[in-house]
N, C-alpha and C positions, 0 to 999 in steps of 0.2 A: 493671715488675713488682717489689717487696720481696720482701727474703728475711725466711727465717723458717727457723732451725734449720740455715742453709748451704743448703737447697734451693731455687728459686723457687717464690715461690706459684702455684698455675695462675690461670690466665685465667679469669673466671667473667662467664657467659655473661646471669644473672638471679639477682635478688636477690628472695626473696619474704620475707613474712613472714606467719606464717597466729594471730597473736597471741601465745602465748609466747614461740617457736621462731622462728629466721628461719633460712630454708634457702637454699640455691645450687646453681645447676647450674656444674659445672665444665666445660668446653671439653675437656680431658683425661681423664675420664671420661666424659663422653657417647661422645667419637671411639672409648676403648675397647671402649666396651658394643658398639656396632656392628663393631667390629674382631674382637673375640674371640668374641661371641657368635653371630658368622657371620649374624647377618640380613641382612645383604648380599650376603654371599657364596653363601648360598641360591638355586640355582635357585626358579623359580616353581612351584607344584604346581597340576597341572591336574589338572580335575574328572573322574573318568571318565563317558565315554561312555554314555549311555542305553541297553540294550542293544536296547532297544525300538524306538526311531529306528533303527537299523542295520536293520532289514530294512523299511524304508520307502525307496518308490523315488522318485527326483524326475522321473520322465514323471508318476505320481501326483499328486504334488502341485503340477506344474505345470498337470497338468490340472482339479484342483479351481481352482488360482487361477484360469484362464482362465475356465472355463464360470460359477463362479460370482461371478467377480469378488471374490474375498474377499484377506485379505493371506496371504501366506505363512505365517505363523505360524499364523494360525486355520486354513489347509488343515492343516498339518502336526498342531496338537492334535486337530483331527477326525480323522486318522487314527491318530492312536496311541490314541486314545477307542474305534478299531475293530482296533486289533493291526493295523493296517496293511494291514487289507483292504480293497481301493476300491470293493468293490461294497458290502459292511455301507455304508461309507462315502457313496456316492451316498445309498442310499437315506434314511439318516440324514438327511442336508442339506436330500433334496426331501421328508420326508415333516414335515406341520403340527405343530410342536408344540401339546401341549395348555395349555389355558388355566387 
């Protein structure tokens, strides 16, 4: 590394040039922006909960998968499609849609 003004220059990581201007990323401020601006250090934030799902039972929807052979995901949206009632729910599944 040269100095420049007693200091060392930092470590530069890429050199662009976008036609005028040529710009850089520095190795020493990239490491800060993540260091200080705690993106890292941030837990993850989890989505809340459906609150809709929550009174959805899984004998239900183990029982739509079974009987109708469908996947878990389409038993589970057909019941929140019915607030979580398994009879709306049967009947929904076995009754023709219209054309």
């Amino acid at each position: 590394m040269s100095r420049s003004n007693g200091r060392l220059e930092p470590e530069v990581i890429v050199n662009f040039s976008d036609g005028s201007e040529g710009f850089t990323y520095n190795k020493g401020k990239l490491e800060e922006a993540f260091r200080v601006g705690g993106i890292l250090e941030k837990a993850p934030v989890k989505p809340p909960k459906d609150p809709a799902a929550a009174h959805i039972k899984r004998e239900d929807i183990d029982l739509i998968v079974h009987e109708f052979e469908v996947s878990r995901a389409q038993a589970e949206k057909a019941l929140l499609e019915h607030s979580g009632n398994l009879e709306k729910t049967l009947e929904a599944l076995i009754t023709p849609k219209a054309r």
